[in-house]
C-alpha positions in Angstrom: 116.1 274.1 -42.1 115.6 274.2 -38.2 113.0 276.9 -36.9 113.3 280.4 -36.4 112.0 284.0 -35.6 112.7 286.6 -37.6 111.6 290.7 -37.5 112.7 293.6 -38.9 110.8 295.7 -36.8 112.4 297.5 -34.3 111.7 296.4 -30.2 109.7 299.5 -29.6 107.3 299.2 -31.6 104.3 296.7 -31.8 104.1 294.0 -34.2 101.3 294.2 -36.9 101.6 289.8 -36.1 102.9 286.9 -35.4 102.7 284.6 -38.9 104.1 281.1 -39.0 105.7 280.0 -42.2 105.5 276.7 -42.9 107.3 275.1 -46.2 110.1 272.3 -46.9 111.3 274.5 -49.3 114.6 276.1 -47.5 115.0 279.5 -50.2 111.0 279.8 -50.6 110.2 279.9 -46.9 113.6 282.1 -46.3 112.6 284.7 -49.0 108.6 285.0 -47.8 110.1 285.3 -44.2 112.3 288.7 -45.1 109.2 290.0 -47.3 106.9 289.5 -44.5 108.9 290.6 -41.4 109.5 293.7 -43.8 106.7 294.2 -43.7 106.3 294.3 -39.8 105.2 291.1 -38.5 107.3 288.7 -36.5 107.8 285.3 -38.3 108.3 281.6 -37.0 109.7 278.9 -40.2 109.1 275.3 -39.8 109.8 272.8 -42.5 107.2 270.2 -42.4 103.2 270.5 -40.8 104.9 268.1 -37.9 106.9 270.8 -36.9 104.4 273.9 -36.8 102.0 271.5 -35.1 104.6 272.0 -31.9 104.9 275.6 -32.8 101.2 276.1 -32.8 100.4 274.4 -29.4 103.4 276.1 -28.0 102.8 279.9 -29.1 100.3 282.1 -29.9 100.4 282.4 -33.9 98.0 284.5 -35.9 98.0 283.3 -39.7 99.9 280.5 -40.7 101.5 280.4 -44.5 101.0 276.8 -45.3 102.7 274.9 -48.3 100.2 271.8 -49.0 102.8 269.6 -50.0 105.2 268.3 -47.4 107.0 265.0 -46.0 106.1 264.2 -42.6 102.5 265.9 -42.1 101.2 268.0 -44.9 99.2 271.1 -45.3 95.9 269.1 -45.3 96.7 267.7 -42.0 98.1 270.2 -39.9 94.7 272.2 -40.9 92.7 268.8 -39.6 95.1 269.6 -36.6 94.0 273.0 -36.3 90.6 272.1 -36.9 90.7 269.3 -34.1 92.4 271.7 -31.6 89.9 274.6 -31.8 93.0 277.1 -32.4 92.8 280.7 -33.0 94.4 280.8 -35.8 94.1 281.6 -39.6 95.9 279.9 -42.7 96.8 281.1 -46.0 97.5 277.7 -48.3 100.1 278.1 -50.9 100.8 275.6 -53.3 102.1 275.2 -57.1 100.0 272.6 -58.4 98.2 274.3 -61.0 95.4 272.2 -60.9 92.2 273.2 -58.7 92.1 270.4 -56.3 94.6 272.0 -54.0 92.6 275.3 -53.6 89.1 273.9 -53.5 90.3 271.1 -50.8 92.2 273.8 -48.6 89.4 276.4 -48.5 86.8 273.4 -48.3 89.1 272.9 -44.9 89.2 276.5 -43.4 91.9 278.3 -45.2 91.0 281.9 -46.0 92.7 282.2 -49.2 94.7 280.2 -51.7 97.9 281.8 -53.4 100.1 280.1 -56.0 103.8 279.7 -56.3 105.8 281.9 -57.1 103.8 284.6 -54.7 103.5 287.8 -55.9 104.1 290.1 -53.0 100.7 292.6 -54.1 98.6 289.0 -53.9 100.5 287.8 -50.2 100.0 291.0 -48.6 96.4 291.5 -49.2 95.5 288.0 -48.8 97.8 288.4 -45.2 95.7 291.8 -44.6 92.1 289.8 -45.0 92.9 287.2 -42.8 94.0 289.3 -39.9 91.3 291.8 -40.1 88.8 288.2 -39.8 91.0 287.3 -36.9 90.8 290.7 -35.1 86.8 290.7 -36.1 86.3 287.1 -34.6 88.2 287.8 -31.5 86.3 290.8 -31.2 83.2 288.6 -32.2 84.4 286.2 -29.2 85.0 289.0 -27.1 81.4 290.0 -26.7 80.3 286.7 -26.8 82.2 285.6 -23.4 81.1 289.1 -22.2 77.5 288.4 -22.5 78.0 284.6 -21.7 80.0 285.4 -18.6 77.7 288.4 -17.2 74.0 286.0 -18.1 75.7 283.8 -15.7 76.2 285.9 -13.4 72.7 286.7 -13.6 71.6 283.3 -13.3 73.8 282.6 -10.8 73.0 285.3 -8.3 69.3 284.4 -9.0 70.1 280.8 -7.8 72.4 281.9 -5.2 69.7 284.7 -3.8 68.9 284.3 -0.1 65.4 284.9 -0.9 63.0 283.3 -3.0 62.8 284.7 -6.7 60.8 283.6 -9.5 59.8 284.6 -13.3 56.3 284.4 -14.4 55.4 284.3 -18.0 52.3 286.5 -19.7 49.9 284.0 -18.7 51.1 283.7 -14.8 53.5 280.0 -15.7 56.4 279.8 -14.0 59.6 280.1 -16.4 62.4 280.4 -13.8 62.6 279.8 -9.8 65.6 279.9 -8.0 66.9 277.0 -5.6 65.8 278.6 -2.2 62.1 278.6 -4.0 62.5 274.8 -4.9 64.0 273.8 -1.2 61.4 276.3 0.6 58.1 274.8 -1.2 59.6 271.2 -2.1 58.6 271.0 -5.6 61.6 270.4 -8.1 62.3 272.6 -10.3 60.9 271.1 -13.5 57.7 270.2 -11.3 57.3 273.7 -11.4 58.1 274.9 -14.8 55.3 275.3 -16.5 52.8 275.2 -13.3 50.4 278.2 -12.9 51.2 280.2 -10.0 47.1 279.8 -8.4 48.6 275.9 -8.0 50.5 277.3 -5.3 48.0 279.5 -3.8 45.1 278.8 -1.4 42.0 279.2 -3.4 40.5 281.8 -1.3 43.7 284.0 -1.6 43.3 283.8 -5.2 41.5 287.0 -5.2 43.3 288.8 -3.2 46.6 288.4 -4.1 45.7 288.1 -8.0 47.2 291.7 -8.7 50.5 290.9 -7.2 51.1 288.5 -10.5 48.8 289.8 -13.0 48.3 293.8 -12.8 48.6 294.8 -16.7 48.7 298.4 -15.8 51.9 300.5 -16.8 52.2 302.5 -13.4 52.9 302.1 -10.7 55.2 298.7 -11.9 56.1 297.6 -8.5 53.9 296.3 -5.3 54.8 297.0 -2.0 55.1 294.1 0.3 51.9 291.6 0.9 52.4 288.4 3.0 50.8 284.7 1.5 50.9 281.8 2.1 52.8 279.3 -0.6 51.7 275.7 -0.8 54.0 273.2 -0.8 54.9 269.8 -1.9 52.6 267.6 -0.1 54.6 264.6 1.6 53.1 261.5 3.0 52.9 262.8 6.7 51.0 265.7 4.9 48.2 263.1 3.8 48.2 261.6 7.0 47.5 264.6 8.9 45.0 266.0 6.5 46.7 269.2 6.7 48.9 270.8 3.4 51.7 272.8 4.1 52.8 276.2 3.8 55.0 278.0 4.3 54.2 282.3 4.8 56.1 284.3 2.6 56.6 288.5 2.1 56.1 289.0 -1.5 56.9 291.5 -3.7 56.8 292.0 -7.5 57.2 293.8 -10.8 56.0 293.4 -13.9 57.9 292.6 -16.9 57.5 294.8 -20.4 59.4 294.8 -24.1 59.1 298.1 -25.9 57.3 297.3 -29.6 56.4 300.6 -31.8 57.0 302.8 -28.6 54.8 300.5 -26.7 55.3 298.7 -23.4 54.0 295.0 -23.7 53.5 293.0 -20.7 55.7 289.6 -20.7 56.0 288.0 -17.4 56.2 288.9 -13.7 59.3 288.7 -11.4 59.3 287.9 -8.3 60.9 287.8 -5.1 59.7 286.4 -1.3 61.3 286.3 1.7 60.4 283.7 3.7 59.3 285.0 7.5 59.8 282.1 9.4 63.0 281.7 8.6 64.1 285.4 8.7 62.9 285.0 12.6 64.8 282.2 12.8 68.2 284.3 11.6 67.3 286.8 13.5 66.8 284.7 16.6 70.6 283.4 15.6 71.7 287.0 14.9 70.4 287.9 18.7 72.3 285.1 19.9 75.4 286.0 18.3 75.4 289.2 19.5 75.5 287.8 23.0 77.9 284.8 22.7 81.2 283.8 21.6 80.6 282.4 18.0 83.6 279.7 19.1 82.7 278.4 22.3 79.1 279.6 22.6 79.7 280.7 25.7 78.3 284.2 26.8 80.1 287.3 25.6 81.3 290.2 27.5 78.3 292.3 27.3 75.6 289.5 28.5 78.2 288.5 31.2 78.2 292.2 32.8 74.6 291.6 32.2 75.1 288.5 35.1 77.3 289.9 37.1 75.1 293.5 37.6 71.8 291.4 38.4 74.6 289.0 40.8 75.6 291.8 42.4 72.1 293.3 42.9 70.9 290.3 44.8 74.1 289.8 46.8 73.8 293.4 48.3 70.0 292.6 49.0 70.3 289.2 50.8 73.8 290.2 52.1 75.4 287.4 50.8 79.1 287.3 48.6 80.4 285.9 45.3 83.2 285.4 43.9 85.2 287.0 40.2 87.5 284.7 38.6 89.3 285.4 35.8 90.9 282.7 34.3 93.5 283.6 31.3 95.4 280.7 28.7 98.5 282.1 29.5 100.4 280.4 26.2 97.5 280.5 23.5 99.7 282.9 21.4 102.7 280.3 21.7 100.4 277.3 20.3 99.2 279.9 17.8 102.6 280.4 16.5 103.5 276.9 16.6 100.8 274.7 15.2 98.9 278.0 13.4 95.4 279.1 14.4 93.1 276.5 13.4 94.9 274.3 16.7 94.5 277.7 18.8 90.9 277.3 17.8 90.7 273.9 18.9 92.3 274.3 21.8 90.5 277.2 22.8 87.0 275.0 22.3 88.8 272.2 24.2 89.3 274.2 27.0 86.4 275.8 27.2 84.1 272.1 27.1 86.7 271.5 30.2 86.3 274.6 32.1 82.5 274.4 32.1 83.1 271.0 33.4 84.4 271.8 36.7 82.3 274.4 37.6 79.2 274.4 39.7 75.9 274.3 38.6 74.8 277.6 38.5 78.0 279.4 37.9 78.5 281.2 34.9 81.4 281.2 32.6 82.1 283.5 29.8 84.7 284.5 27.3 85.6 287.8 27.4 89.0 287.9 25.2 91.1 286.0 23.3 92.7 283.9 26.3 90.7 285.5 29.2 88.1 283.8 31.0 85.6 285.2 33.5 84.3 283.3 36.1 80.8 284.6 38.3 80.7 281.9 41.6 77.7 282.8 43.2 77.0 282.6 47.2 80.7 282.5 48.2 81.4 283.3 51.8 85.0 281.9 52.3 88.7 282.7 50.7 89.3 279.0 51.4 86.1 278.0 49.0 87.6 280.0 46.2 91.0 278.1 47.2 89.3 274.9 47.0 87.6 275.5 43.2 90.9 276.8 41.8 92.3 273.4 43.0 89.9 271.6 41.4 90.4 273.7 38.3 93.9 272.7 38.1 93.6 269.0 38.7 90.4 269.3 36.4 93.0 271.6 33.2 96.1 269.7 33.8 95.3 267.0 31.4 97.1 267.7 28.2 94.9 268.7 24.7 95.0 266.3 22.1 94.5 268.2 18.7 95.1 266.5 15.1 97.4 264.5 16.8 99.1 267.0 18.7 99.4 266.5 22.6 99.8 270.1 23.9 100.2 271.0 27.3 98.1 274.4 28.6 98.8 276.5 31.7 96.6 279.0 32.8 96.9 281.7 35.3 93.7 282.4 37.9 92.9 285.6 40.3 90.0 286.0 41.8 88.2 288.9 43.8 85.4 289.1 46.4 82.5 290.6 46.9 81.7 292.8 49.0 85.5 292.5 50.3 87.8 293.1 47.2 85.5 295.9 45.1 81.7 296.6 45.2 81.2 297.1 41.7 81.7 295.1 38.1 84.8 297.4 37.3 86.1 297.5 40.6 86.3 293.5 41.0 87.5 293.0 37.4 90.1 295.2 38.4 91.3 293.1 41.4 90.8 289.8 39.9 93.0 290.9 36.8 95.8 293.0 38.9 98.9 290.7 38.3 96.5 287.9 39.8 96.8 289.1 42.9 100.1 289.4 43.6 101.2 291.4 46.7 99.9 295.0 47.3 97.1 296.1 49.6 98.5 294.1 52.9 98.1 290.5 51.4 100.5 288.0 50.5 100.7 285.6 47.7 100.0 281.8 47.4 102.1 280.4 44.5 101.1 276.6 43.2 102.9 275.2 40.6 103.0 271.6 38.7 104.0 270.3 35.2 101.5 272.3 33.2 99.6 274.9 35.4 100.3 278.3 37.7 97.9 279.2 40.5 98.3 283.0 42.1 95.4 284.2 44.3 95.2 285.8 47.1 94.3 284.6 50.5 94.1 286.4 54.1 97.2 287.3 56.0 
C-alpha cells in the first residue's frame, strides 16, 4: 500500500490534526483512515515503521497510530526513533497480541495509550482525544518555557552587554553576578569575584562612607542618588613594583533588592550599576571630536573649517596680507560608487584624502565639507601665479591611479580657487567664487583649461 493523505473535511475549515497511520495491514489501516478523517483530522498511511520514519522527519505529524508488529522497522523501533529524534509527536500503539507484553513495552517506551485489535471506534476516539489535548498542553508547556528562557536571556544578556558596570550583591554584600565591563574595568575574572565581599574592592577608609550604598536595610527611599568611589582593581606586577594599587573612580548608584513573604518586604541583595568617569571623558572627548571632523578621513568638518577660515580672515585684514580658497571636488566619486559599490568610494575617498594632505603646505588646512568637495585654506598668498603653481603640483601629486582591492581606478578632480581680499571679503563670499563653475568666464576674466589622462584644472588667472 503506498502512502497517502486522506480528509473528509472540507478546505475551509481547520483540521482538529494531522494523525499518521502506520500498519502493514492494507484493509485495517484503510478502514481507521476513513473513521478518523471522519472524524476531522487529516491522515498520512504508511505500511511499515521504515516508511513513517520519512514521513515523520518530513512533516509535522501530531499522533501517530502505530501497529507494533511490522516487517522492515516495527512499532518498538520507530518509537526508539522518535525517542532518539526529540519529535513532537504522540503515539497511540495498537496491536492484537492478547498478551500484556505489547502494552507494558509500548507505554514503558512513550506511547500514551495501548488499544487492541479490532478498535472499537468509542475506545480510538477518546484515546485520540487524550493524546492531543497532552500535545496541545506540552506545546503550551514549551511555549512558556522558551518564553521565559528566551526573555532571562535577554536579561542576562543586556546585563553583560551594558555599557556600564552592573553588579548583584547578595544579603550579606557577596557578589552573585557582575557583568563583563565590571570584569575588564577592575581586572578580576569573573569567578575571582563571585563570592568576594564588596569592602575587598573598597579602600578601607571609604568603607564607612560608602557602606549605605550596599547595605541600607531600610524600605524607603530604595534608591541612592549618585556617589563617586573608587574600585580597586586587580593588582598586576607593575602594580607591586610601584607600590601603588589601582583604581579606577567610578559613579555609583544602587537599589536594594526585596521578596514579598506574609505581606512583608525582605531584603535579598543589592544591584548595582557604575559608570566609569574616566572613560565617559574619554567618549566624550571622542564625541567632541566627532562633532568637528569627518568620521572617514578625520579631517576637519565644515563647521571647525569656517571656524579657520573666520580667524584666517581676521588676521589677513589685520596684517594686510591675502590667502587663498580652494575647493577641490572628486568629480566621478558617484561613478566609482556605482561601479565597484560604496565600500571602494570609501576607500577611495580615504585614499585621496592621505594624498591631498600630502601636497599641501605645512600650515594649510584641508577639510571635507561634502561628499566629493574639498576645501582648501592657503594662508599668506599674494600671487595668482602661487595658486597656479600649487594646483600644478596637485595634479602631478592626484594623477597617480588608486589601487583598491585590486582595483586600479583612475580619479579626476576639478579645482577653483578664490582670493582674498581680491575675489570676496567674507567666508560666503569666497566660497561662492571658488565653487562658481570653477571659475569659468564671467566678471572680465578668462579661463585656463589643463587637461591630462586623469585630471581637469579650471581656475582663474588675470587678464
Amino acid at each position: 500500500m503506498s502512502n497517502k493523505k486522506t480528509s473528509n473535511t472540507p478546505a475551509s475549515q481547520s483540521s482538529k490534526g494531522q494523525l499518521l497511520i502506520v500498519d502493514d495491514e492494507s484493509r485495517h489501516a484503510e478502514s481507521l483512515a476513513m473513521m478518523v478523517s471522519s472524524w476531522g483530522y487529516d491522515v498520512e498511511t504508511a505500511t511499515d515503521g521504515a516508511k513513517a520514519a520519512g514521513i515523520l522527519v518530513t512533516k509535522p505529524i501530531d499522533l501517530v497510530l502505530l501497529d507494533l508488529h511490522m516487517p522492515v522497522a516495527s512499532g518498538h523501533q520507530l518509537m526508539d526513533f522518535i525517542q532518539k529524534r526529540k519529535l513532537k509527536t504522540r503515539v497511540i500503539a495498537i496491536s492484537g497480541d492478547p498478551s500484556m507484553d505489547d502494552a507494558i513495552k509500548s507505554l514503558k517506551k512513550g506511547a500514551d495509550n495501548f488499544i487492541r485489535k479490532p478498535v472499537a471506534p468509542v475506545n480510538l476516539l477518546k484515546a485520540i482525544d487524550e493524546s492531543l489535548k497532552k500535545l496541545a498542553e506540552e506545546k503550551q508547556s514549551e511555549g512558556v518555557r522558551r518564553k521565559t528562557e528566551a526573555r532571562n536571556n535577554l536579561h542576562r544578556l543586556m546585563f553583560d552587554i551594558a555599557p556600564n558596570l552592573l553588579f548583584l550583591l547578595d544579603a550579606n554584600g557577596q557578589f552573585r553576578m557582575v557583568n563583563n565591563v565590571f570584569s575588564k574595568v577592575t581586572g578580576y575574572d569573573k569567578q575571582e569575584l563571585l563570592g568576594k565581599h564588596w569592602k575587598a574592592l573598597v579602600e578601607p577608609d571609604e568603607i564607612e562612607r560608602i557602606q549605605h550604598v550596599f547595605e541600607e536595610r531600610r524600605t524607603t527611599p530604595d534608591q541612592f542618588p549618585e556617589v563617586e568611589l573608587r574600585l580597586k582593581c586587580k593588582e598586576t606586577p607593575h602594580d607591586r613594583a610601584d607600590h601603588k594599587p589601582r583604581t579606577v573612580l567610578v559613579a555609583l548608584q544602587s537599589r536594594r533588592l526585596y521578596s514579598l513573604q506574609e505581606e512583608k518586604k525582605i531584603f535579598f541583595g543589592t544591584y548595582g550599576v557604575a559608570r566609569d568617569i574616566t572613560q565617559y571623558n574619554k567618549i566624550e572627548e571622542l564625541n567632541k571630536y566627532q562633532e568637528f571632523h569627518d568620521t572617514l578621513t578625520g579631517l576637519p568638518n565644515r563647521v571647525l573649517f569656517d571656524d579657520y577660515l573666520n580667524f584666517a580672515l581676521t588676521q589677513a585684514r589685520h596684517s594686510g596680507t591675502g590667502l587663498c580658497l580652494m575647493n577641490v571636488v572628486l568629480d566621478d566619486l558617484k561613478q566609482v560608487n556605482e561601479r565597484y559599490g560604496h565600500a571602494v568610494g570609501d576607500s577611495c575617498l580615504k585614499a585621496f584624502s592621505s594624498r591631498l594632505k600630502q601636497q599641501i603646505r605645512k600650515g594649510d588646512t584641508l577639510a571635507r565639507i561634502d561628499g566629493s568637495e574639498f576645501l582648501l585654506l592657503l594662508s599668506n598668498i599674494r600671487e595668482e601665479k602661487t595658486v597656479i603653481h600649487l594646483s600644478e603640483k596637485l595634479r602631478i601629486g592626484m594623477s597617480a591611479p588608486v589601487v583598491v582591492d585590486g582595483n586600479s581606478i583612475t580619479l579626476q578632480i576639478s579645482i577653483g580657487a578664490a582670493l582674498f581680499p581680491r575675489d570676496g571679503e567674507s567666508m560666503e563670499e569666497l566660497l561662492a567664487h571658488a565653487r562658481a563653475e570653477f571659475g569659468l568666464f564671467g566678471q572680465g576674466r578668462k579661463r585656463i583649461q589643463t587637461t591630462s589622462s586623469n585630471w581637469i584644472k579650471l581656475i582663474k588667472t588675470s587678464s
